[in-house]
DRENSE-692001 format. One line per field, with one value per residue (C-alpha): x, y, z; residue in one letter. Coordinates in pm, 1 decimal. Example, Ala and Ser with C-alpha at 12.3 -4.5 7.8 and 13.67 -1.06 7.14 Angstrom:
east <- 1230.0	1367.0
north <- -450.0	-106.0
up <- 780.0	714.0
resn <- A	S
END
This chain:
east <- 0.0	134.3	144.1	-69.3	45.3	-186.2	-338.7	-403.3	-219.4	-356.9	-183.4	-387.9	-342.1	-517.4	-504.8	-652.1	-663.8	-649.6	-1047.1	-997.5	-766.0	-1016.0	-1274.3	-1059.6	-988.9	-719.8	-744.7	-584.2	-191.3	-98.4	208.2	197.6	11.2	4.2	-119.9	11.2	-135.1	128.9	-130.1	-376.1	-56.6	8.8	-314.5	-252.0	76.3	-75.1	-291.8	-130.8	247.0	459.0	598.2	349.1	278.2	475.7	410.8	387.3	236.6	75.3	274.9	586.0	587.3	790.4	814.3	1096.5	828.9	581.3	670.7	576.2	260.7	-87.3	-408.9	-548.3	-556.6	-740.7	-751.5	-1064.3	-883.4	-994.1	-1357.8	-1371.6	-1342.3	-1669.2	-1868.1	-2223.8	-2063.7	-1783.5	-1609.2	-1702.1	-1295.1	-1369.1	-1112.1	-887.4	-908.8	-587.8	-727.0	-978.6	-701.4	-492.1	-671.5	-447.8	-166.5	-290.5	-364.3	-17.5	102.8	-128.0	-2.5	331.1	276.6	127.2	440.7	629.0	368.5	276.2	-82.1	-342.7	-634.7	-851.7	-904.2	-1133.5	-1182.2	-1412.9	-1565.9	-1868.9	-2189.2	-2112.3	-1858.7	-2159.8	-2269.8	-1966.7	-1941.0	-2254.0	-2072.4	-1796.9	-1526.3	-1733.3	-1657.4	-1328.6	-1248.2	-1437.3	-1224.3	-943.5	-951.1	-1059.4	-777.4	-561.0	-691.9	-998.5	-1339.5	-1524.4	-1839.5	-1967.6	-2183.4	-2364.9	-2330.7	-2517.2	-2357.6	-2731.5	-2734.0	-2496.5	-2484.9	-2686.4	-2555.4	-2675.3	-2365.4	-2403.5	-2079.8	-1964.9	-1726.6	-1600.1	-1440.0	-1247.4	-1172.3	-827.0	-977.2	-786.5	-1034.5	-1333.3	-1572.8	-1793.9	-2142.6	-2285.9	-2601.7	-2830.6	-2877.3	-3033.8	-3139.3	-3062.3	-2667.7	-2757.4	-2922.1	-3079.5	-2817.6	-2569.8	-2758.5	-2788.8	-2455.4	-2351.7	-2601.8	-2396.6	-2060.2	-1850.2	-1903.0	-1568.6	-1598.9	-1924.1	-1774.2	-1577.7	-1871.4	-2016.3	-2300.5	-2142.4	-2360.6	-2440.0	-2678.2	-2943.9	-2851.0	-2925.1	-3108.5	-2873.3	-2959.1	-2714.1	-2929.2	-2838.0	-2937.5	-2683.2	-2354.4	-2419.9	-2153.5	-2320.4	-2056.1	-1791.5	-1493.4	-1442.3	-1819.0	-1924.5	-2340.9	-2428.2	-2600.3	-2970.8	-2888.9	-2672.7	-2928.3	-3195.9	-3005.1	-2961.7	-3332.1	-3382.2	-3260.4	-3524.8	-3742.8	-4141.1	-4074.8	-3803.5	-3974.2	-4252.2	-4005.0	-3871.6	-4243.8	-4301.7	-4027.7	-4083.4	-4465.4	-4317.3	-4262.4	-3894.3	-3593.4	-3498.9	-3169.7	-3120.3	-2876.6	-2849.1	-2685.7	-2650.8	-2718.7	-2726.3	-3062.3	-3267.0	-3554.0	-3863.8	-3718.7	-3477.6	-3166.8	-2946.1	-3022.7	-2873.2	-3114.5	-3030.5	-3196.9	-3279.5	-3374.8	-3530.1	-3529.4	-3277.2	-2982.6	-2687.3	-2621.7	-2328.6	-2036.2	-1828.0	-1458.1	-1505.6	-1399.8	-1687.8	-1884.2	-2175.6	-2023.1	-1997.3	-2260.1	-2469.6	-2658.5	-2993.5	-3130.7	-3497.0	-3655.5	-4007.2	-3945.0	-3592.7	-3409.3	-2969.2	-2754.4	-2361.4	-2138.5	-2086.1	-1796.2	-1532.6	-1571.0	-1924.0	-1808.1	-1550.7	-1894.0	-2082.5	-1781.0	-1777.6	-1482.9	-1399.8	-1390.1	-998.5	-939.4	-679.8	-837.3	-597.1	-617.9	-789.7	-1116.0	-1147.7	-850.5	-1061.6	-1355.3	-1133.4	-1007.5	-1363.3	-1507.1	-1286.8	-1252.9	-1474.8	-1708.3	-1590.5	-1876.4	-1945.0	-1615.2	-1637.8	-1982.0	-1795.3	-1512.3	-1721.7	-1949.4	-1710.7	-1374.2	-1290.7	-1416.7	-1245.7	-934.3	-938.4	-1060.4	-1360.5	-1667.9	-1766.5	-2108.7	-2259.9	-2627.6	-2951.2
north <- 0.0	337.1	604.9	897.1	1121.1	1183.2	830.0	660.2	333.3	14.1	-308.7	-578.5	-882.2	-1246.3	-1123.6	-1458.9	-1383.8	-988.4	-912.9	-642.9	-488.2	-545.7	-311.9	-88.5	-36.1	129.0	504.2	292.6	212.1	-120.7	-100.1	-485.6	-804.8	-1098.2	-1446.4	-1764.9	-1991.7	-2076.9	-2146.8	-1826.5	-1622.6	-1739.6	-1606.7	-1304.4	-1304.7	-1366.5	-1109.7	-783.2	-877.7	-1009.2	-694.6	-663.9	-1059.5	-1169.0	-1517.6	-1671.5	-1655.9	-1324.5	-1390.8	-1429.2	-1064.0	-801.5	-397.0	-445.6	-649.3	-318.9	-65.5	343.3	412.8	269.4	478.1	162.0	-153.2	-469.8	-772.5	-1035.5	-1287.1	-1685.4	-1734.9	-2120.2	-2079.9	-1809.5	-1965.5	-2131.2	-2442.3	-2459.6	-2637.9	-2344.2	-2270.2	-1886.4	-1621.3	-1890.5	-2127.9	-2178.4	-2068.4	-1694.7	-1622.7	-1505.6	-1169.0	-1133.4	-1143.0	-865.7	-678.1	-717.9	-546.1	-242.2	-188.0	-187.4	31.7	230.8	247.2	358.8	631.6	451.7	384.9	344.8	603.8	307.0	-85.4	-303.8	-655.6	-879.1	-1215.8	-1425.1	-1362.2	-1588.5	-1364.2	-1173.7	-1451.3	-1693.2	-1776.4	-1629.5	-1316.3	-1266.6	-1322.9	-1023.7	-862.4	-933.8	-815.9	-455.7	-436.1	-491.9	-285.5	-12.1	3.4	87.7	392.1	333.8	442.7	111.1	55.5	-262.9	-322.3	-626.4	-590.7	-884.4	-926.0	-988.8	-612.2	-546.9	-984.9	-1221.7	-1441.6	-1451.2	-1380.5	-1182.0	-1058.5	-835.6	-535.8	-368.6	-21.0	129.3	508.0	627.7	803.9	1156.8	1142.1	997.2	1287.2	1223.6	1133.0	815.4	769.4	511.3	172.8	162.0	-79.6	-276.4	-252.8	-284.3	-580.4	-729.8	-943.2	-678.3	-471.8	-728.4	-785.4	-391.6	-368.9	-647.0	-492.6	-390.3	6.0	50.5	-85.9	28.4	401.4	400.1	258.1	435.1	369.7	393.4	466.5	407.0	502.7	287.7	11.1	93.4	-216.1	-403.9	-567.1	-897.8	-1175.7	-1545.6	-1635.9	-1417.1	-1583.4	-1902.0	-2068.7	-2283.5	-2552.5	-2526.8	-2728.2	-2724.9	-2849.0	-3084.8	-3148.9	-3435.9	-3723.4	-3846.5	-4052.3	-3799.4	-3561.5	-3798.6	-3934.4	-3544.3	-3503.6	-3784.3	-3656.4	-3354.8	-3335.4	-3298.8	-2895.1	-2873.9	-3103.1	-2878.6	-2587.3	-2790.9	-2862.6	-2460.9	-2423.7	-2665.7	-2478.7	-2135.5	-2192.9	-2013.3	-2094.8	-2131.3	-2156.3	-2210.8	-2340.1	-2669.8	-2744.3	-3085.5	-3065.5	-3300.3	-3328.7	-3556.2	-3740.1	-3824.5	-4064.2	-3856.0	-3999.4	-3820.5	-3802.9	-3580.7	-3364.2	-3151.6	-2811.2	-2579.9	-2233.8	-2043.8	-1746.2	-1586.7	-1623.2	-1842.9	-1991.0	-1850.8	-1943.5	-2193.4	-2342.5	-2703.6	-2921.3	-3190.1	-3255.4	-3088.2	-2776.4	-2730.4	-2573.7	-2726.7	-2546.1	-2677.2	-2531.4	-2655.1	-2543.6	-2686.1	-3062.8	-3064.2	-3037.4	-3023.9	-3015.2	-2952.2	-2793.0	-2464.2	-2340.2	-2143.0	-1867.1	-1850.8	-1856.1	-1587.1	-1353.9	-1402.0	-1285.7	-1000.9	-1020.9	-987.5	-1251.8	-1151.6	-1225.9	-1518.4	-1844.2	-2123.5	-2425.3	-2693.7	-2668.3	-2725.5	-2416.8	-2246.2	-2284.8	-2291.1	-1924.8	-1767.8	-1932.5	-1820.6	-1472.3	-1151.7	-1013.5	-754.2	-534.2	-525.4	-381.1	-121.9	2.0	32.2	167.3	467.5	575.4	537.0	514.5	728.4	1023.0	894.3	890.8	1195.6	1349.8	1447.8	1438.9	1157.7	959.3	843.9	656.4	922.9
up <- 0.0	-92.1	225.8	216.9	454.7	724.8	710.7	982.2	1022.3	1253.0	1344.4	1292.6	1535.7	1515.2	1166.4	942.4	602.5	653.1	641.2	910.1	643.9	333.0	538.5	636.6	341.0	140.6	291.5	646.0	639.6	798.7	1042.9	1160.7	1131.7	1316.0	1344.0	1464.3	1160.1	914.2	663.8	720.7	729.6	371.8	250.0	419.3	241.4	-99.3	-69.5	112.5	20.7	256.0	443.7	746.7	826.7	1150.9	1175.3	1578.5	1960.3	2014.1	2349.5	2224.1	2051.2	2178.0	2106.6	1904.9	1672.0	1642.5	1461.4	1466.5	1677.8	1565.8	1564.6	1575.9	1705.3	1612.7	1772.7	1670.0	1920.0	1939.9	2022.5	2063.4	2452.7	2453.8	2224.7	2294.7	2116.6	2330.3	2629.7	2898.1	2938.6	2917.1	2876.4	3125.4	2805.7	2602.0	2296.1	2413.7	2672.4	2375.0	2499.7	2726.4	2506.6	2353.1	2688.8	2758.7	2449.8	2471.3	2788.8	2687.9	2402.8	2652.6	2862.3	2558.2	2463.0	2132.2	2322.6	2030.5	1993.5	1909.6	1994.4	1800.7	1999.3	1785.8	1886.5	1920.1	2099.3	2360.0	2492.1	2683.4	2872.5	2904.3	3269.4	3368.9	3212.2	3433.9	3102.2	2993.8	3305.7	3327.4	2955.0	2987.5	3374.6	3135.0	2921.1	3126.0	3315.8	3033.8	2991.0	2728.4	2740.1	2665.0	2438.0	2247.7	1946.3	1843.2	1463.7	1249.7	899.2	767.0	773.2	489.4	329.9	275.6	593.2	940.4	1139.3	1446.4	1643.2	1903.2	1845.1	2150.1	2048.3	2296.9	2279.1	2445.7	2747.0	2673.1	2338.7	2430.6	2602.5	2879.8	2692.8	2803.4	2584.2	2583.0	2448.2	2073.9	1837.7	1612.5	1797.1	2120.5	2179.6	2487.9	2567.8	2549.9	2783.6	3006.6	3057.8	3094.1	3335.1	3577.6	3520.2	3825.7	3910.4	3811.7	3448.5	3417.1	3477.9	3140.1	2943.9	2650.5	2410.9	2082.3	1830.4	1472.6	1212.5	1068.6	822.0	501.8	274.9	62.9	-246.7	-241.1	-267.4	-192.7	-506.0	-668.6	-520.0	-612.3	-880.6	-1140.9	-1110.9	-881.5	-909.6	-541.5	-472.3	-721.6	-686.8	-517.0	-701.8	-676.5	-393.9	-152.6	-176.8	-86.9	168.5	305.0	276.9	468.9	751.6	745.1	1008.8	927.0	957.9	755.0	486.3	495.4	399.6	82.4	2.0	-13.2	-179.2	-445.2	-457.6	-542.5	-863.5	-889.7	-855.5	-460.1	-299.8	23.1	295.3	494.5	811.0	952.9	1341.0	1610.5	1770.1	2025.5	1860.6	2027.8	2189.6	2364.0	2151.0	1948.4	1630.8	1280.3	1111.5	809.3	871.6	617.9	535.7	249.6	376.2	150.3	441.5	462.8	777.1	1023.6	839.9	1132.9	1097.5	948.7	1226.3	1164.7	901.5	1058.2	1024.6	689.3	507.6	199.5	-45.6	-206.9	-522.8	-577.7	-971.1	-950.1	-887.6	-983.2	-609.3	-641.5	-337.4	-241.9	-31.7	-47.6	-239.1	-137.8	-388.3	-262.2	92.9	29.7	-100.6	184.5	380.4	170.3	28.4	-374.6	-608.3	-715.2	-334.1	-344.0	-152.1	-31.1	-339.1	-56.9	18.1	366.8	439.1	234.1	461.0	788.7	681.1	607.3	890.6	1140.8	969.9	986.8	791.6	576.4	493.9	883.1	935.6	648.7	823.7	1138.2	1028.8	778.2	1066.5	1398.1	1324.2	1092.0	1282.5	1574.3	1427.9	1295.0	1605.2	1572.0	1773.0	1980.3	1909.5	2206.3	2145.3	2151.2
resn <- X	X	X	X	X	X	X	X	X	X	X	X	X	X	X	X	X	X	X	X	X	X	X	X	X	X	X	X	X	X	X	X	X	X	X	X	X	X	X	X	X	X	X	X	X	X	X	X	X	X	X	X	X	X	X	X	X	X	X	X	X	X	X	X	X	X	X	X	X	X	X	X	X	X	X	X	X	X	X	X	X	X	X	X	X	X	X	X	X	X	X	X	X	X	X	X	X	X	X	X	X	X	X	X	X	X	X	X	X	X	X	X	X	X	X	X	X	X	X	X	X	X	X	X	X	X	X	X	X	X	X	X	X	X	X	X	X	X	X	X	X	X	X	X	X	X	X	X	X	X	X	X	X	X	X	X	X	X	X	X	X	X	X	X	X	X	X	X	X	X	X	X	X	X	X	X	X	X	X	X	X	X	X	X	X	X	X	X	X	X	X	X	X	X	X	X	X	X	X	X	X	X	X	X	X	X	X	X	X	X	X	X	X	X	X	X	X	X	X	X	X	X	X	X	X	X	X	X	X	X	X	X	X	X	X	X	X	X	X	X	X	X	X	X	X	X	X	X	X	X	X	X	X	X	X	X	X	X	X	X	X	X	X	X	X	X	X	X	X	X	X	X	X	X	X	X	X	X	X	X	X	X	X	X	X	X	X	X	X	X	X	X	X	X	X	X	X	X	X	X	X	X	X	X	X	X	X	X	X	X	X	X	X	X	X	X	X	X	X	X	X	X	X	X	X	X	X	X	X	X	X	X	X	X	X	X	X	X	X	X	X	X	X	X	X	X	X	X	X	X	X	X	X	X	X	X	X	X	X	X	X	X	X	X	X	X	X	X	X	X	X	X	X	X	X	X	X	X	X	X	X	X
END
């Protein structure tokens, strides 16, 4: 990227494939990247250059590794310790309690003056309530004490792609920048659960909290049916047999969907998860679940085969199925289709699914930080 003077620059650490970079977009400069995946480093490689990408432990980094002084940094640190779908480890799990690795270095930075104006911290939903929200706790205590006013959105991809993928940005404001205005909670980025948990914080979190707010999302026009390939090599269709077999596994709701959808008389695409479920019997039991409601499903890391997402197309009687392809992964993600994917399918799918989405970014990044950075006024929530 060529410097523009006066642009504001950002590390960008648990850095994937560089999505945080796509929606920031090319008026940001990055300083640093970081991720301890050999193999997502490479994409990152093949697609930025090679000059940022430091490759190992976030706690193995050292100020000698960081150069200049970020107006920004971004951390969407390991989620599989917060999530709903996960082992209950918390931010004491091996995996989420890379935050503190990053703690450590923004206090350090801090120490050497190069403090950030700006932190990002992305993850799952789960993060509000993991532990009977005491990891929430503990990561807005944590972050307050380095000096940040502390706010959090609940941003759902849906708003801006044709995927349901809700997350939670925390964007913290260097105290010296932030104002006093406290606001109010707002939807559609403040949801319950959110409000719920800033409601049980510890007086002395809950003192640097702001409401953080956003305009309206404006309607998009991406539709599901748009981003599907006709024949992707990477997803071949299924034959007559695999996609009855999938079918089979419908329950009597979801079969009642594909009967609608074979009734509407146009061409219908939508998604399929496989999902383990107790039957009436109170055994577990796979089901395939689908939806036509012109969504993909949350794209997730593809660590089983029930987390990899099908597609079925359904024209009248006709009904195809397959995976989803990477290329149409990549879309839903938000990223270009000149965006370099890893050759293998399922690193592919590991790299999308475990990376943000871009357009949510770019929203955040047009209506928050870009006045931020540039020091302008502070939005708190009406």
């Amino acid at each position: 990227m060529t410097e523009t003077p006066g642009q504001p620059t950002f590390y960008e650490f648990f850095a994937g494939g560089g999505m945080a970079r796509a929606g920031l977009g090319e008026g940001w400069r990055c300083l640093f990247a970081n991720d301890f995946d050999a193999g997502k480093a490479q994409s990152y490689r093949r697609n930025w250059g090679d000059g940022e990408m430091h490759v190992g432990d976030i706690h193995g980094l050292t100020m000698a590794d960081l150069p200049g002084a970020p107006d920004l940094a971004w951390a969407s640190f390991p989620c599989q310790d917060l999530s709903l779908a996960g082992q209950g480890a918390g931010l004491k799990g091996a995996r989420s309690g890379a935050f503190f690795g990053f703690r450590r270095i923004i206090d350090e930075l801090r120490g050497e003056g190069r403090a950030p104006k700006l932190l990002v911290i992305e993850n799952v939903l789960g993060a509000l309530t993991s532990n009977g929200g005491a990891d929430f706790a503990q990561l807005i205590t944590a972050l307050a004490a380095l000096g940040y006013a502390v706010g959090a959105l609940t941003i759902d991809a849906a708003h801006f792609l044709p995927q349901s993928r809700p997350r939670l940005f925390v964007l913290c404001v260097r105290a010296d920048l932030a104002g006093a205005a406290l606001g109010e909670p707002a939807p559609p980025w403040h949801s319950p659960a959110l409000t719920r948990a800033v409601a049980a914080l510890p007086p002395d979190a809950k003192a640097h909290w702001r409401w953080w707010s956003l305009p309206a999302p404006v309607a998009h026009n991406l539709r599901l049916v748009d981003l599907i390939e006709e024949n992707p090599a990477d997803a071949p269709w299924h034959s007559r047999e695999e996609t009855a077999r999938l079918v089979g596994l419908m329950s009597q709701a979801n079969l009642r969907k594909l009967d609608a959808a074979r009734a509407a008389g146009l061409r219908m695409v939508g998604t399929i998860y496989r999902r383990t479920r107790l039957d009436e019997k109170g055994d577990k039991a796979q089901r395939a679940e689908v939806r036509f409601d012109g969504l993909a499903g949350c794209l997730r890391t593809p660590g089983g085969g029930s987390s990899r997402q099908f597609i079925m197309v359904v024209d009248g009687a006709l009904v195809r199925t397959r995976l989803l392809s990477g290329r149409e992964a990549a879309r839903l993600m938000g990223l270009p289709d000149d965006y370099i994917l890893p050759v293998r399918y399922n690193e592919a799918y590991h790299l999308l699914g475990d990376g943000l989405a871009v357009s949510a970014v770019r929203f955040l990044r047009e209506h928050l930080l870009d006045a931020f950075v540039r020091g302008g006024p502070v939005q708190a929530a009406a």
